[in-house]
C-alpha positions as CSV (number, residue, x, y, z in Angstrom):
1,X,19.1,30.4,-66.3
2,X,18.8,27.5,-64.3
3,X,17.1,27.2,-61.2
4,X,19.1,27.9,-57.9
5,X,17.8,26.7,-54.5
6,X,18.2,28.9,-51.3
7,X,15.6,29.2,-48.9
8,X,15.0,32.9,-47.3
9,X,14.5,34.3,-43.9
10,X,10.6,34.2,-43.8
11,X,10.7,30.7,-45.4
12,X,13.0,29.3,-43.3
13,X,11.3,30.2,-40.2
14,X,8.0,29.0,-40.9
15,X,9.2,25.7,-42.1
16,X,11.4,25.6,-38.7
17,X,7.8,26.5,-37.6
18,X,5.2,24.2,-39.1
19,X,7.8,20.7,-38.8
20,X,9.5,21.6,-35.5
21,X,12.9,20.9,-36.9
22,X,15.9,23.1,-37.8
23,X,16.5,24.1,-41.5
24,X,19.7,24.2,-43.1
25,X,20.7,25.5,-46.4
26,X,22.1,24.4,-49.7
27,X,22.6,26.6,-52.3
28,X,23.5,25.2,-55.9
29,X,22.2,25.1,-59.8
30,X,21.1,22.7,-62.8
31,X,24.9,23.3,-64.3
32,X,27.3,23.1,-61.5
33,X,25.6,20.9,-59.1
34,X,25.6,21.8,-54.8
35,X,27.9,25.3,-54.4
36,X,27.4,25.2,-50.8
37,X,25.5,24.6,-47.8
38,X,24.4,26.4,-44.3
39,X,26.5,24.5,-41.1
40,X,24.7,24.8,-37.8
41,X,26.1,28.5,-37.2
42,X,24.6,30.0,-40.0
43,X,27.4,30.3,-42.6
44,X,27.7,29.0,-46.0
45,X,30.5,26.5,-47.0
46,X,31.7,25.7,-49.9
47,X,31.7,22.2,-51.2
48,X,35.8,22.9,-52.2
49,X,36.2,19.4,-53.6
50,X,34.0,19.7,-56.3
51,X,33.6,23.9,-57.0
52,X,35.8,27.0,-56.5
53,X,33.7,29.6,-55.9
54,X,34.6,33.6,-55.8
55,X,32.7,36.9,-55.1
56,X,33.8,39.2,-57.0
57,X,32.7,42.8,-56.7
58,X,30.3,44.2,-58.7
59,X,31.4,48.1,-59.7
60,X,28.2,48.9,-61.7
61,X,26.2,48.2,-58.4
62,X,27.9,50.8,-56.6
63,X,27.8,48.6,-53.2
64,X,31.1,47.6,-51.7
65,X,29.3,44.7,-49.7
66,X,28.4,42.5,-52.6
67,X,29.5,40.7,-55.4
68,X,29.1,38.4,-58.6
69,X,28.8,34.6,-57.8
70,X,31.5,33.7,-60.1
71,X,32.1,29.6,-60.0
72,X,34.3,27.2,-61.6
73,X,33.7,23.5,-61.7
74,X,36.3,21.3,-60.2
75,X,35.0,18.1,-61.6
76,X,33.3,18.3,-64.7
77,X,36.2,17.4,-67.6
78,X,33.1,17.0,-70.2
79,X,32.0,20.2,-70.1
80,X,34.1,22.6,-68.4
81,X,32.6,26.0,-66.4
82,X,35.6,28.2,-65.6
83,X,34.7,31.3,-64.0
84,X,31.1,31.0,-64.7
85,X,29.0,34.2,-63.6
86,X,25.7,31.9,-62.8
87,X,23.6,35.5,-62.6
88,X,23.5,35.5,-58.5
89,X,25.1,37.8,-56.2
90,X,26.2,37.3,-52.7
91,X,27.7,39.2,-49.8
92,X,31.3,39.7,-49.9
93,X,33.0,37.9,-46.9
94,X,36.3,39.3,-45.5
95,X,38.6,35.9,-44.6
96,X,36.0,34.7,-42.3
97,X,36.6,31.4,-40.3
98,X,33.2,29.8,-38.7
99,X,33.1,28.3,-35.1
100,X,31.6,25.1,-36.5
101,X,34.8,23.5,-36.9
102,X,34.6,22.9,-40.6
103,X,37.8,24.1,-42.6
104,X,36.0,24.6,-45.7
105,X,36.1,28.4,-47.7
106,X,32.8,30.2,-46.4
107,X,30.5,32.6,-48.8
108,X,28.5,34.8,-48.2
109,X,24.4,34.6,-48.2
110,X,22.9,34.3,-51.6
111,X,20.9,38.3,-52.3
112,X,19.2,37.1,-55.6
113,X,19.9,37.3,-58.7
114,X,20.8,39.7,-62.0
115,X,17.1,39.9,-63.1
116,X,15.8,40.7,-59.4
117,X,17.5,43.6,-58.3
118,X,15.6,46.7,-57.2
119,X,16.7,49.9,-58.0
120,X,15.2,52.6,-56.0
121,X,16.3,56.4,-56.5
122,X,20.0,54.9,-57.0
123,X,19.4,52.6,-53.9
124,X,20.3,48.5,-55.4
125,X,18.2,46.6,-53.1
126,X,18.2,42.4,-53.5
127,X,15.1,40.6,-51.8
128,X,17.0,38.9,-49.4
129,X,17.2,42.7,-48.0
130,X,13.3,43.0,-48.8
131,X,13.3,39.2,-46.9
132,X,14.4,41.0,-43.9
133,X,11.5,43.5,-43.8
134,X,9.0,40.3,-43.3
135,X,11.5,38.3,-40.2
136,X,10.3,40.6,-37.4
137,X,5.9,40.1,-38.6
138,X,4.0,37.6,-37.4
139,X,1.1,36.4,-38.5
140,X,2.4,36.0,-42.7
141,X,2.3,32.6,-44.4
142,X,3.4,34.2,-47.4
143,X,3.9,37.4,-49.7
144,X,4.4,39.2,-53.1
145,X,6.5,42.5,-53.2
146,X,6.0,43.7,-56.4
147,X,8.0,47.2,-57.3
148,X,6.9,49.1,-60.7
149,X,6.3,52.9,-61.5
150,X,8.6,53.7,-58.3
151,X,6.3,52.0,-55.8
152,X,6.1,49.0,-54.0
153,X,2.8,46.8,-54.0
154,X,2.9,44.0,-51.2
155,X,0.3,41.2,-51.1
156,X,-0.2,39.3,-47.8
157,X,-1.4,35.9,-46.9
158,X,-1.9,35.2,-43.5
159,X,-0.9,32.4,-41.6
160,X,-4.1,32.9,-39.1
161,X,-7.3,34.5,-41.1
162,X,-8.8,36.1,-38.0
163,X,-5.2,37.4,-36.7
164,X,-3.3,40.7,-36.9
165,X,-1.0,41.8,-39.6
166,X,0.5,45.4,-38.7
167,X,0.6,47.1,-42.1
168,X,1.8,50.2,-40.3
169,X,5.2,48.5,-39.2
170,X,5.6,47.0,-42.5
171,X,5.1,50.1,-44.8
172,X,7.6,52.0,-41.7
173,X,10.3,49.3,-42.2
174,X,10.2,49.9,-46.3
175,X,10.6,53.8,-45.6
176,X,13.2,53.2,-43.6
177,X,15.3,51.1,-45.1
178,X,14.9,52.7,-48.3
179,X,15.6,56.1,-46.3
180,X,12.5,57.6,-48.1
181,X,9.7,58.7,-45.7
182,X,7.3,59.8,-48.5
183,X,8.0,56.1,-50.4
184,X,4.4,54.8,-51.8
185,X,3.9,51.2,-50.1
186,X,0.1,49.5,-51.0
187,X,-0.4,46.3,-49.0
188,X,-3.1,44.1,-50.0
C-alpha cells in the first residue's frame, strides 16, 4: 500500500513543543490524493469536492466504534477508485457537526491500518489507542511498542538524558487498558 500521512498524539505534541506553533492534520495517500484534514477544533473534514469518504463497520473486528476507510475518488476520470478500502480504519462518527464553522462531512481519527492491529486475548487494539498510553509521559522523544509471543516490548528515547521516565505508570496504563493485571510489559 501506499503511504498515508497522519501524525499521532505523542508526535503532535512534541512538534507543537520543539516549534512553538500549533499542528494540524491532513490525512491522505499516493492514490487518492488529501482525504481530509484537522480544523482548529480537532475534527477531521473531508475534502467533499474531490473524495467521498465512508466508515463502514468492520464485523470481523468485533468493535462497534470503528470502521473500514472506504473512499471513492470524485475527480479522477482516468483511473477511477470507487469504494476503495485503502487498508485504514477510523472511528465511526455518529452525524457529528463541528463548532468550527465548516459544513464539510467530518470523519473520524485515523486508528492505523489492516497490517497494524493488535490482537490481545480477543482485545483489537490500533496504535492510535497504544498512542494514548504515551500523551500523559513526559520526558519521551520517541518509542517502539513492539507486541510478539503475547507480550509487549517498549523501547524509550528520552527527550532529556538525565531526566525521569516512570516505567511504572507506563507498564500500569498497558494493564489497564488491556484489562490484564498480569500482562508482560519490558521497557527498554
Amino acid at each position: 500500500k501506499n503511504p498515508k500521512v497522519y501524525c499521532s498524539g505523542t508526535s503532535k505534541k512534541i512538534i507543537e513543543r520543539y516549534l512553538n506553533c500549533r499542528v494540524f492534520n491532513q490525512y491522505g495517500g499516493a492514490e487518492m490524493g488529501p482525504i481530509s484534514f484537522s480544523c482548529s477544533h480537532g475534527n477531521n473534514h473531508i475534502f467533499s469536492d474531490t473524495v467521498h469518504v465512508e466508515v463502514m463497520p468492520a464485523g470481523e473486528l468485533n468493535r462497534q466504534d470503528i470502521g473500514r476507510v472506504v473512499v471513492t475518488h470524485l475527480k479522477n476520470y482516468v483511473m477511477p477508485f470507487v469504494n476503495y478500502f485503502n487498508g485504514d480504519f477510523a472511528y465511526i462518527l455518529k452525524n457529528k457537526e463541528c463548532g468550527c464553522g465548516l459544513k464539510s462531512p467530518l470523519m473520524g481519527d485515523i486508528l492505523g491500518r489492516e497490517d497494524e492491529i493488535i490482537n490481545y486475548k480477543g482485545k483489537i487494539v490500533f496504535p492510535l489507542e497504544i498512542d494514548r498510553l504515551f500523551c500523559d509521559l513526559s520526558n519521551i522523544l520517541m518509542y517502539q511498542v513492539i507486541f510478539e509471543n503475547e507480550r509487549f516490548s517498549v523501547k524509550l528515547v528520552p527527550e532529556n538524558k538525565t531526566g525521569y521516565i516512570s516505567e511504572k505508570k507506563l507498564i500500569s496504563g498497558f494493564k489497564r487498558f488491556f484489562g490484564d493485571k498480569n500482562l508482560q510489559v519490558h521497557v527498554e
